[in-house]
N, C-alpha and C positions, 0 to 999 in steps of 0.2 A: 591260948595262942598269943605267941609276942606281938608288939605293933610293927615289926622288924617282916614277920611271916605275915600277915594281914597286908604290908604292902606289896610284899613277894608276890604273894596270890593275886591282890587285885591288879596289880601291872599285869601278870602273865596271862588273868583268865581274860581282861579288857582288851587284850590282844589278839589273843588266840581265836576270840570270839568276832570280829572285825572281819566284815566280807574281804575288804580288802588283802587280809594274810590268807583265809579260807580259800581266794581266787589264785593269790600266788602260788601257794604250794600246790595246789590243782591243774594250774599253769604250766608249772615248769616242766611237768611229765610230758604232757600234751606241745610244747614246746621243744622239747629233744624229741616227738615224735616229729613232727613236722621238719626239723632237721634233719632226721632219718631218712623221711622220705625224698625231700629237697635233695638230698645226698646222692638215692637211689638212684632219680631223676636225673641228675646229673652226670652220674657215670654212663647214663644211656643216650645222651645226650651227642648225637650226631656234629652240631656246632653250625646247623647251616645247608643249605642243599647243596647237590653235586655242581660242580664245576668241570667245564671241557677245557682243557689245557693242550695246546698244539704244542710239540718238541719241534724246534727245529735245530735239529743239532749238524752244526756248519762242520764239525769233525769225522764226523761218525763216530763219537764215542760212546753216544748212549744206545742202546737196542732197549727192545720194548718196557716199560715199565710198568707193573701192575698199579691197578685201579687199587686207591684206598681211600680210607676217611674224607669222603664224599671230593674225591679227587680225580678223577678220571682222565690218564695220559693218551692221545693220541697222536702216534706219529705223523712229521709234515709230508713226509714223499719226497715229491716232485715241486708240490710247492714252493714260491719263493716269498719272501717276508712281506712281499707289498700285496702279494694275493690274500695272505693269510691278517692281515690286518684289516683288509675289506672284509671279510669273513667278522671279524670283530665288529665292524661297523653294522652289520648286516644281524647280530645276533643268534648267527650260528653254531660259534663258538666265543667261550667266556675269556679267553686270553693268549698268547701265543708267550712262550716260552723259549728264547734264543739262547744256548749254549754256543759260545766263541770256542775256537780251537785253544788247546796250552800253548803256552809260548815254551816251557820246557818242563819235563818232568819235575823239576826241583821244584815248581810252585807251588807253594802250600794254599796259599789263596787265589781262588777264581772266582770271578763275577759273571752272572747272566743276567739276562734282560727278560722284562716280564713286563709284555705289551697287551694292554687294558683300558678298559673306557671305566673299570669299576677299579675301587682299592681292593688289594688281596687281604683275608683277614689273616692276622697273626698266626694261626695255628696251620692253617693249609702253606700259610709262607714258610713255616719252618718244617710243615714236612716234605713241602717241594727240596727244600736247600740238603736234609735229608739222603734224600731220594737221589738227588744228583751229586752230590759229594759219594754217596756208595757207588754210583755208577760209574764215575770217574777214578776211583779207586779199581774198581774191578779194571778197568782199562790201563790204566798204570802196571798194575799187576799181569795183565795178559802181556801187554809190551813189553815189560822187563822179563820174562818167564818167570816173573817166582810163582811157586808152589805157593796156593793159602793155605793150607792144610798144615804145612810145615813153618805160614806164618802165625798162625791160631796156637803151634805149640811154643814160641817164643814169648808169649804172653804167660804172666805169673802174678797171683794173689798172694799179699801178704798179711796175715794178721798176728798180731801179738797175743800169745797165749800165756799169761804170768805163773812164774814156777815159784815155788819154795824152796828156800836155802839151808833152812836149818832142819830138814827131816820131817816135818812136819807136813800131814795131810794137806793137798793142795785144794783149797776153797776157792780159788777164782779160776776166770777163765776168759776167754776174748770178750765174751757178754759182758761181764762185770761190770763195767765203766760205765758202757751201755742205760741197763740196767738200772743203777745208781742213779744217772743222770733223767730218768725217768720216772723214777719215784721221788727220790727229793723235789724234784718239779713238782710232780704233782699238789706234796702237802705241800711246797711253798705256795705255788697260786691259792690254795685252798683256806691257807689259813690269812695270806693277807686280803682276800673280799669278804673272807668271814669275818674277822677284826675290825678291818674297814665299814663293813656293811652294820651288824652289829654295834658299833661302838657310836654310828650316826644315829642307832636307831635309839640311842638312848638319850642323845644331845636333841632330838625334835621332842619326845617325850617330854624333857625339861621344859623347852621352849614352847609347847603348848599349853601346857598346866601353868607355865608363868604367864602366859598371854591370857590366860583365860582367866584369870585369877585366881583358881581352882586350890592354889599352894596355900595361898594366904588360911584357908579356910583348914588345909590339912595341917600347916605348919601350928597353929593354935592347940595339937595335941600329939604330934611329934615332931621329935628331936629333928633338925633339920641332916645331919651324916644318915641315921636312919632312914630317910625320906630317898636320897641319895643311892644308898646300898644296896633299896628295895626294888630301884628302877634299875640298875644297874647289872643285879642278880637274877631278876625278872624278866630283862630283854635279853640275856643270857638265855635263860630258858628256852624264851618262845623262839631264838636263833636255834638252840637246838633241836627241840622241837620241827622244826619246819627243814632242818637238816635230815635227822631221820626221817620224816615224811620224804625228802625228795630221794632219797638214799633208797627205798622201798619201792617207793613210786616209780621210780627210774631203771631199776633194776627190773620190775615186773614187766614195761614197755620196754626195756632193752631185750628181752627174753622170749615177749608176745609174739613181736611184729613180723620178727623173722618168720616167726610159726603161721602166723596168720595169714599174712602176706604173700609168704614163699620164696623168699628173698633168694634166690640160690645165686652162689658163686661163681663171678663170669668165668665162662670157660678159657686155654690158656689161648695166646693169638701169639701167632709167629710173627714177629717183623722181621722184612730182610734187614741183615747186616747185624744183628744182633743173637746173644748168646743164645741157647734154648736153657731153659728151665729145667730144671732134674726135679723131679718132685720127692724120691729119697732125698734130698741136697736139704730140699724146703723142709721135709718131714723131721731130716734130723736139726735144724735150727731154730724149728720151734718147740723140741725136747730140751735143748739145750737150753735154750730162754725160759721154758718154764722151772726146770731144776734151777737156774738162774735166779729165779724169782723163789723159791720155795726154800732158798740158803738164807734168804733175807733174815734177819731177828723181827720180826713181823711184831711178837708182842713187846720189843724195846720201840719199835718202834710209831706203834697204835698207841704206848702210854708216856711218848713222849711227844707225842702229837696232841695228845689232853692237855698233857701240863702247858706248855708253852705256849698251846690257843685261850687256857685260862688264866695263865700269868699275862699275855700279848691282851688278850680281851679287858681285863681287868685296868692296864697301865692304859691304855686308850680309852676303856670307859670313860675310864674318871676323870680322863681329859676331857673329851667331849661333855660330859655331865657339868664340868666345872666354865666350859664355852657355853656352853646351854643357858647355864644358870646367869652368866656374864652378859647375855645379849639380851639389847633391849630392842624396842618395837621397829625401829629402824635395821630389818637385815641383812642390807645392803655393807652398812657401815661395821657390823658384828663380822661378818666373813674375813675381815683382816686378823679376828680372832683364830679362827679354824684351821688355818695353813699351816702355823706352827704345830698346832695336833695332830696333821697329815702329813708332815712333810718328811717325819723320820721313817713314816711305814713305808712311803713311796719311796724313799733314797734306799734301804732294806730289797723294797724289790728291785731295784734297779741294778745294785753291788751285785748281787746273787747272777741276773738275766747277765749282766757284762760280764763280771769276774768269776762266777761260779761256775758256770759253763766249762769256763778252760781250763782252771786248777782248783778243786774245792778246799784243797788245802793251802792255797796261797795264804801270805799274811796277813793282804785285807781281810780274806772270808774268815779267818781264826779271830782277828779280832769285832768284823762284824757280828760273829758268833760269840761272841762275851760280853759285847756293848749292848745292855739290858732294849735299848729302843728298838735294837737291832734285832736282836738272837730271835726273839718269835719268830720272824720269817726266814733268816738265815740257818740257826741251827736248825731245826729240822730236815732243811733242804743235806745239808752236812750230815745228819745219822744214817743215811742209807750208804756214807764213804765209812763208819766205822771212826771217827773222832775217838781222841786219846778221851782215857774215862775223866780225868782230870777238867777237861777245860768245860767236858757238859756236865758239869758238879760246879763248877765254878760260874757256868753261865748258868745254868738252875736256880743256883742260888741267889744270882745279878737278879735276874728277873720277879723272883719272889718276894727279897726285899726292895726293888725296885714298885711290884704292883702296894705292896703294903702301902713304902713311903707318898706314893702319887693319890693312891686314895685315901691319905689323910690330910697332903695338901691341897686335893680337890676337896675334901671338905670343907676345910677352914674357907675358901673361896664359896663355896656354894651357900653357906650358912647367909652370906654378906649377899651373894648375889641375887639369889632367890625372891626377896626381897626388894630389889631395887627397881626403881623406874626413872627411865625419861632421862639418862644421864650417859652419853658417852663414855664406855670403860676403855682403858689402856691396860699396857701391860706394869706402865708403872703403877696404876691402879691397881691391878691385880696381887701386885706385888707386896702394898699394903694391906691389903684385904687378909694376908697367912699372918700380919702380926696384931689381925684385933683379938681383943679381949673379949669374952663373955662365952 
């Protein structure tokens, strides 16, 4: 066995074997349950106990309004606003509610008054405003006589459905965009915390073996790029490693909990003033969205999701490896090292979140997606839009000789740095460091 695979192995198994990794990848399942459940909770989650809310509507515009999400309307009467505000004082009731008359139909905005000893919380304030904005509509509408029935068919959706020109089978459809924009999301987040994450994990690596002195003792019988390659290769690994584990693991808790649990589907709830639900409507938009998803090039896109996490993992490596190797006992003063080795992944996710969104074919994202720092996180996000073949052969290629050239000038730097103590690096240091000799 080489001393190349001998350090492969001892980085990966010294890893793997680590409560600390054992506990994470054991964690994170257990952690998406716990959000599952938080989540469940959540949608059951009332917001608060009922509150008695007094109308007093000086118009007579509002007639009764049903009780809901822990809201409970009750009319004033006879009441007048200084009765009903003793009532407040007294804890009888939670607030009183005054509706002014309109000054003229044409008002689009009304303001009412909501008298309290307590703050109203956000969510019942906006189903109050809700509540009476409909109400006051219906009353608008009974005044004027229009017909709603006849205003319900004035209303009209519109979706763009994209055709083909030249005779050619139609592959898209209003989902498309959709679609696209949810999967390149996806591998984009995916692949810049796993590069991120990964590529740190290989610069503490360094930086503990050099703290510990532990290199010195290895460097005496390997090559120092060797040393490099094996850490490099090796926390490669155990990233993936610990990927697949959460990949399994998460899939089997995503699949359980429902079953075990009994998680069923809240039933539908009518609100006034809003559409109903067709459940054909829903049935057929999520046929659509699946044949949506099943047009995808799935396996261009699972092996270009490899390459460019291992071209992306590789040029970041060996940056981080070559900061590792640079920083000495002071790591306070080494972190002005690290920013420039993070700073292109995070500008990468940033172009994509701003500009990728709105046009993934615009001319930044085309060239984010060629500019080798860049394309790991960008072009991927780009293959679910179908990129000309040309520019992902051209950034494939950026990337690949790009990972090469970084991991032989993180060598040339790590051979010098590995080595060193007690000495403040620069980057104009570093810079001499690619033209020694030996």
């Amino acid at each position: 066995m080489s001393k190349l695979s001998l350090i492969i192995k001892r980085e990966y198994l010294t890893r793997v074997r680590k409560k600390s990794f054992i506990l994470g990848t054991l964690l994170a399942p257990v952690g998406l349950l716990i959000y599952m459940l938080v989540v469940f909770g959540l949608t059951k989650y009332q917001g608060g106990n009922e509150i008695k809310v007094v109308v007093l509507d000086d118009a007579k515009m509002i007639q009764q309004i049903p009780d809901e999400q822990g809201v409970r309307f009750i009319p004033a009467g006879t009441k007048t606003l200084e009765e009903l505000k003793e009532e407040v004082k007294q804890n009888q009731i939670d607030g009183v509610l005054r509706v002014p008359p309109l000054a003229n139909f044409k008002q689009k905005e009304h303001t009412v008054f909501y008298y309290s000893e307590d703050k109203l919380a956000p969510d019942k304030s906006n189903l109050i405003e809700r509540r009476i904005a409909g109400k006051i509509k219906e009353f608008k509408m009974d005044s004027l006589k229009l017909d709603a029935e006849q205003l319900k068919q004035l209303e009209s959706e519109v979706s763009i459905d994209p055709e083909s020109i030249n005779g050619k089978e139609d592959t898209q459809s209003k989902y498309t965009a959709g679609i696209g924009l949810a999967v390149g999301g996806i591998m984009m987040f995916l692949l810049f915390f796993m590069v991120l994450m990964y590529g740190q994990m290989v610069m503490r690596s360094v930086m503990e073996e050099k703290t510990n002195r532990i290199v010195e003792v290895m460097m005496s019988s390997v090559r120092p790029f060797d040393l490099m390659m094996g850490k490099i290769i090796g926390a490669g690994l155990v990233g993936l490693t610990q990927v697949v584990a959460w990949v399994v693991l998460s899939g089997a808790v995503s699949i359980l909990v429902p079953m075990v649990m009994g998680f069923d589907a809240p039933p539908p709830t009518s609100i006034a003033g809003a559409p109903e639900i067709d459940p054909e409507m829903v049935q057929g938009t999520g046929l659509q969205i699946m044949s949506e998803l099943s047009r995808q090039n799935w396996p261009l896109i699972t092996f270009s999701f490899v390459l460019y996490f291992l071209g992306g993992y590789f040029i970041y490596a060996s940056m981080f490896a070559a900061v590792g190797s640079a920083m000495g006992d002071d790591l306070g003063e080494g972190q002005a090292l690290v920013w420039p080795a993070t700073l292109p992944l995070v500008l990468a996710f940033y172009i994509v979140s701003m500009a990728g969104w709105r046009n993934p074919d615009s001319g930044l994202m085309v060239f984010a997606s060629i500019f080798p720092l860049f394309s790991p996180v960008v072009m991927p996000f780009r293959m679910a839009f179908n990129p000309p073949w040309w520019q992902v052969a051209i950034s494939l290629a950026m990337v690949i000789g790009t990972a090469i050239l970084f991991v032989w000038l993180a060598g040339r730097i790590y051979r010098v740095g590995i080595l060193m103590y007690g000495k403040k690096v620069t980057f104009k240091e570093l810079g001499k460091w690619l033209f020694y000799k030996g």
